[in-house]
LOGUKE-120189 format. One record per atom (N, C-alpha, C): residue number from 1; residue in one letter; x, y, z. Coordinates in Angstrom, 2 decimals, decimal comma, padded with zeros to 5 digits. Each point is the difference from the previous one (the first is absolute). Last residue first. Layout:
# LOGUKE-120189
[NUM 'A' [X Y Z]]
...
//
This chain:
# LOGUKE-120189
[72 'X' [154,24 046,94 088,16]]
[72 'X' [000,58 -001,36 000,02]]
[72 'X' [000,32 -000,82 -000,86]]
[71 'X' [000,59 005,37 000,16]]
[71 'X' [-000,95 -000,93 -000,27]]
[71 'X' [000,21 -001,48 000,47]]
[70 'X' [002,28 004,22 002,63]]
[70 'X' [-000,15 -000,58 -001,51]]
[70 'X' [-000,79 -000,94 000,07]]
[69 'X' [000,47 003,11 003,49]]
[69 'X' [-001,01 000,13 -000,90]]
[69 'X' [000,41 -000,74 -001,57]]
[68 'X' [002,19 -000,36 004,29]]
[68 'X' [-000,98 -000,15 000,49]]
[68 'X' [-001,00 000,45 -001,65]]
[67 'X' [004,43 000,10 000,10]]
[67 'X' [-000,39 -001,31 -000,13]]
[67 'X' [-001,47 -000,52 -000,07]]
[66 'X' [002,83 004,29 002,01]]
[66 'X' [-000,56 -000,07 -001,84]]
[66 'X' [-000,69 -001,18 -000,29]]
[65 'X' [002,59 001,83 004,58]]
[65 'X' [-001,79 -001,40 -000,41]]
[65 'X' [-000,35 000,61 -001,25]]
[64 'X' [004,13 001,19 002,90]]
[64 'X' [000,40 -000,95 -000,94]]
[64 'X' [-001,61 -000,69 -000,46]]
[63 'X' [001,29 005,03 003,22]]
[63 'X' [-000,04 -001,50 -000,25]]
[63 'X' [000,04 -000,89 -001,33]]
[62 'X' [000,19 005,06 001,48]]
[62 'X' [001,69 -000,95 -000,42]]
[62 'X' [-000,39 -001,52 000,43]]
[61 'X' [-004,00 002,85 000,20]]
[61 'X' [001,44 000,67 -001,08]]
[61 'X' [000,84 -000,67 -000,01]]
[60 'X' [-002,87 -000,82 003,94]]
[60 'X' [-000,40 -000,97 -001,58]]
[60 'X' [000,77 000,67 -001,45]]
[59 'X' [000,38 -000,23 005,59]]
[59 'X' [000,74 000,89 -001,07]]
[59 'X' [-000,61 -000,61 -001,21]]
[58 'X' [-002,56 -000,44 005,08]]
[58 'X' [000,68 -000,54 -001,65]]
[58 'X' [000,16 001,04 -000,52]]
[57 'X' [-003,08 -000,22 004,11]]
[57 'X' [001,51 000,91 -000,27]]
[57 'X' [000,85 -001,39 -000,68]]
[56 'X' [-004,72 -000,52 000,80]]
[56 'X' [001,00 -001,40 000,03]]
[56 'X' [001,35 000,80 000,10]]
[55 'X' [-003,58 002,95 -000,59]]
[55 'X' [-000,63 -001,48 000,55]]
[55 'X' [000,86 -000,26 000,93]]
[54 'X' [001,02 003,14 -003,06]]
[54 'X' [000,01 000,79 001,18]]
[54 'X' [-000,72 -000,97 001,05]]
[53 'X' [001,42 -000,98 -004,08]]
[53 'X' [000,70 000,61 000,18]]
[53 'X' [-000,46 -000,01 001,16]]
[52 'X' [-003,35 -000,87 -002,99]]
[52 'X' [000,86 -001,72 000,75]]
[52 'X' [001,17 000,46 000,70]]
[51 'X' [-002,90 003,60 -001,55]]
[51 'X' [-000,36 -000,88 001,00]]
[51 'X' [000,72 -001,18 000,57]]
[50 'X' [001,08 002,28 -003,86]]
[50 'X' [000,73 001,12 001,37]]
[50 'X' [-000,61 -000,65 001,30]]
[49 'X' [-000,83 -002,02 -004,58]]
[49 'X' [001,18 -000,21 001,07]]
[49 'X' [000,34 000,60 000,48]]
[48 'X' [-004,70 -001,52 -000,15]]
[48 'X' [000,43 000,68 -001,08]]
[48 'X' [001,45 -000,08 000,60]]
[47 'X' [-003,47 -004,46 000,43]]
[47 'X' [000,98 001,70 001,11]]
[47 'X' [000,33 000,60 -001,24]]
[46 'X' [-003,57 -004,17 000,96]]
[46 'X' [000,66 000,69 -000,67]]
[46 'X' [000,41 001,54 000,29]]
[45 'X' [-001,54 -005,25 001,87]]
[45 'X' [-000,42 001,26 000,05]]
[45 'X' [001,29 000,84 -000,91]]
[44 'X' [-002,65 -005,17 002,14]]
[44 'X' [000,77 000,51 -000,63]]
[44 'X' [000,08 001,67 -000,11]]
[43 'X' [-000,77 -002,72 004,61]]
[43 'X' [-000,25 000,04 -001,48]]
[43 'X' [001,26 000,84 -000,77]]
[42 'X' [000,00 -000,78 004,57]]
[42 'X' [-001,01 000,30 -000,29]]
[42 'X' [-000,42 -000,05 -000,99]]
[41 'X' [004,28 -001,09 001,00]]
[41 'X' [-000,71 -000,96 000,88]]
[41 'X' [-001,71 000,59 -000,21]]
[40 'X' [003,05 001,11 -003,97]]
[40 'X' [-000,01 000,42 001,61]]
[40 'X' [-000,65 -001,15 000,34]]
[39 'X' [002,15 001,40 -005,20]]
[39 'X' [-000,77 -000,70 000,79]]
[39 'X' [000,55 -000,02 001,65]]
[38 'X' [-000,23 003,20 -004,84]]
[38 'X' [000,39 -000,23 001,56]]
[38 'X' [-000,52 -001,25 000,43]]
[37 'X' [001,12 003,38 -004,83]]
[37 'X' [-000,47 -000,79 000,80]]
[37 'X' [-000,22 -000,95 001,13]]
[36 'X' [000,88 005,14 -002,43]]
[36 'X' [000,94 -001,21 000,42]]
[36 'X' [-001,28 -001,28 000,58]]
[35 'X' [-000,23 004,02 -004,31]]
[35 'X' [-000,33 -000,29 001,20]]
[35 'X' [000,98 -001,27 000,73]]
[34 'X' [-000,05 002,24 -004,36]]
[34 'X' [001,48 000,14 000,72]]
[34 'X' [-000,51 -000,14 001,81]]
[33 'X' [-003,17 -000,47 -004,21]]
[33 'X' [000,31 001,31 000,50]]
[33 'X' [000,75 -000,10 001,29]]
[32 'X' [-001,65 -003,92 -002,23]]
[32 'X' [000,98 000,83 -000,93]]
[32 'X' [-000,24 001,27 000,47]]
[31 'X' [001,24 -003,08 003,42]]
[31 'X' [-000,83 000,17 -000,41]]
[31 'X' [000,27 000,20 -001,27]]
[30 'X' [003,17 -003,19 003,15]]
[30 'X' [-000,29 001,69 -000,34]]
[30 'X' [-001,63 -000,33 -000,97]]
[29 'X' [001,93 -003,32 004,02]]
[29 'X' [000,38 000,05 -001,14]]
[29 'X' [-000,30 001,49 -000,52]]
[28 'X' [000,24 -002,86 004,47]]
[28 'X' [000,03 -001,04 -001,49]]
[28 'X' [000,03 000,74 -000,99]]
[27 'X' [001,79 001,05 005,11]]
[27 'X' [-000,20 -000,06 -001,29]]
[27 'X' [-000,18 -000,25 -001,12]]
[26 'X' [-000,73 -001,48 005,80]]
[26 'X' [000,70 -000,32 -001,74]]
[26 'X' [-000,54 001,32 -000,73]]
[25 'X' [000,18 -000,78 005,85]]
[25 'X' [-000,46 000,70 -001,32]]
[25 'X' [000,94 -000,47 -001,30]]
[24 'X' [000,55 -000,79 005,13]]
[24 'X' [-000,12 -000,77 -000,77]]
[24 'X' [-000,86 000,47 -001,57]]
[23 'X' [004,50 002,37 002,65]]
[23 'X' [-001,65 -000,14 -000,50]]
[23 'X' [-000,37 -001,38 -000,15]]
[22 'X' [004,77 001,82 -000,11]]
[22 'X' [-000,60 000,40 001,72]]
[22 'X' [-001,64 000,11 -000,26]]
[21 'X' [001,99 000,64 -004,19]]
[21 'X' [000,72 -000,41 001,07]]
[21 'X' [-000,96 000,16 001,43]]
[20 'X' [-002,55 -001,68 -004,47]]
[20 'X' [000,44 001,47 000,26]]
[20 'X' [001,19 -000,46 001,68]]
[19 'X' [-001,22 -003,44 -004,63]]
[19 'X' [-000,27 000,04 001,27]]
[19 'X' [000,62 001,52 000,59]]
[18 'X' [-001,49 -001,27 -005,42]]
[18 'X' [001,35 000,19 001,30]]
[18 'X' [-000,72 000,35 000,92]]
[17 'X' [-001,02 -002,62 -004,82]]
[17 'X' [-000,20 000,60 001,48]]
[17 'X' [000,83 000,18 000,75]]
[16 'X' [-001,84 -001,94 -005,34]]
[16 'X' [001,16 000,57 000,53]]
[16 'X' [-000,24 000,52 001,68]]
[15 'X' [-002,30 -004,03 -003,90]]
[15 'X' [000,03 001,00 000,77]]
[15 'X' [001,20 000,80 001,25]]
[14 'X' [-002,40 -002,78 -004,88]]
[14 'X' [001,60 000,11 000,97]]
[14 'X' [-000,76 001,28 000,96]]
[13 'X' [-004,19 -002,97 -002,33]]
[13 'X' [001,29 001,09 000,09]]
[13 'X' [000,88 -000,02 000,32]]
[12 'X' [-004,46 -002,61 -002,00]]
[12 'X' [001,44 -000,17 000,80]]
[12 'X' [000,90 001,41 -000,40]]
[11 'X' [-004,10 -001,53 -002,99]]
[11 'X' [-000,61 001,10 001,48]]
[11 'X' [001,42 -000,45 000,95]]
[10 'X' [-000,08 -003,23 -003,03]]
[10 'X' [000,35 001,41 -000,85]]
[10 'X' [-000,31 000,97 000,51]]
[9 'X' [-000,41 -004,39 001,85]]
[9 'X' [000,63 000,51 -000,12]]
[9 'X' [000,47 001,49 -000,87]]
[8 'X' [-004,66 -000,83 001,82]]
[8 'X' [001,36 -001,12 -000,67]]
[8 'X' [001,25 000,68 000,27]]
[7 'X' [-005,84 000,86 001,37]]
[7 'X' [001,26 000,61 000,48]]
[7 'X' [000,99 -001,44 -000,12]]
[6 'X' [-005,34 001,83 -001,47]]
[6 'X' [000,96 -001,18 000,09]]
[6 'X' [001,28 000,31 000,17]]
[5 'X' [-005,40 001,42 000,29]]
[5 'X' [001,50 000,55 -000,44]]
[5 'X' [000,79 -001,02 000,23]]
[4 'X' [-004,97 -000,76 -001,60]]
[4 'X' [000,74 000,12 001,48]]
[4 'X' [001,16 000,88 -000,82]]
[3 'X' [-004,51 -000,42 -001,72]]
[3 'X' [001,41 000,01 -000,88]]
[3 'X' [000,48 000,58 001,25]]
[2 'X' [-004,21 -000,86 000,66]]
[2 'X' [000,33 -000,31 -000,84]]
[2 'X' [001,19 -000,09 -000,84]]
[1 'X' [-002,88 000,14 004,97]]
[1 'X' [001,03 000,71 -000,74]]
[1 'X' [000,32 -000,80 -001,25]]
//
């Protein structure tokens, strides 16, 4: 390989996550098509939110994860 990749500090993120109640499932974060992103004991995986609704029965309307899609 000739021109490795090289991972510095400037590849560093903040990263935001909420643990789901009564889960060990995190939410790390949104898509740009308002996908949710999941981490499970099985991997990672992406819910639309009637899916993460009817998953995890989350009110995600009157939740507080705007956060989840600002930039770091």
């Amino acid at each position: 390989m000739n021109n490795p990749n090289i991972i510095t500090r400037d590849n560093e993120m903040n990263i935001i996550a909420y643990q789901i109640t009564n889960s060990d499932d995190f939410i790390l974060g949104r898509t740009n098509d308002k996908g949710w992103i999941v981490q499970t004991i099985d991997g990672i995986f992406i819910y639309s939110t009637n899916e993460m609704e009817e998953v995890y029965c989350l009110d995600l309307i009157q939740s507080n994860l705007e956060r989840l899609t600002w930039p770091s």
